[in-house]
N, C-alpha and C positions, 0 to 999 in steps of 0.2 A: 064653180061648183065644188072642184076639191078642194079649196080654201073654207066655205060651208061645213064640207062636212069632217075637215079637220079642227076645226074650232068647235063643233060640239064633243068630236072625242075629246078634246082636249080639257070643255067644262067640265065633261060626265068624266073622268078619272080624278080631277079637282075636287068634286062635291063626292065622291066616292073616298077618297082620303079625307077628306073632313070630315063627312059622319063617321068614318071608322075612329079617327081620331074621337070626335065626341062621345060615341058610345065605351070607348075605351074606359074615358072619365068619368069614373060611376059618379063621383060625391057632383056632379051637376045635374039638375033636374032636367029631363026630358024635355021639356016647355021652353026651357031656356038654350039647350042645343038644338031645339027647329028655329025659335028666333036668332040666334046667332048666323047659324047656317043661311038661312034664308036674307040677313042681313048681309053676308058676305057674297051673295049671288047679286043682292042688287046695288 
C-alpha cells in the first residue's frame, strides 16, 4: 500500500515539473506540450 501510494507522488511531482517546464517554453505550441507530456507518461 505505501509503495502505491509513493509512486503516485512520485508521478504527480514528475508531470508537475514537466508542465511547469513546458509552459515555461512559450515559442511551443500548447498541442504540442500535451502531446509531449502525455507521450512522456506513457
Amino acid at each position: 500500500m505505501l509503495k502505491t501510494i509513493s509512486l503516485l507522488i512520485v508521478s504527480n511531482i514528475f508531470m508537475t515539473i514537466a508542465w511547469y517546464g513546458f509552459l515555461k517554453d512559450t515559442h511551443v505550441p500548447l498541442w504540442k506540450a500535451i502531446l509531449l507530456s502525455w507521450g512522456l507518461l506513457f
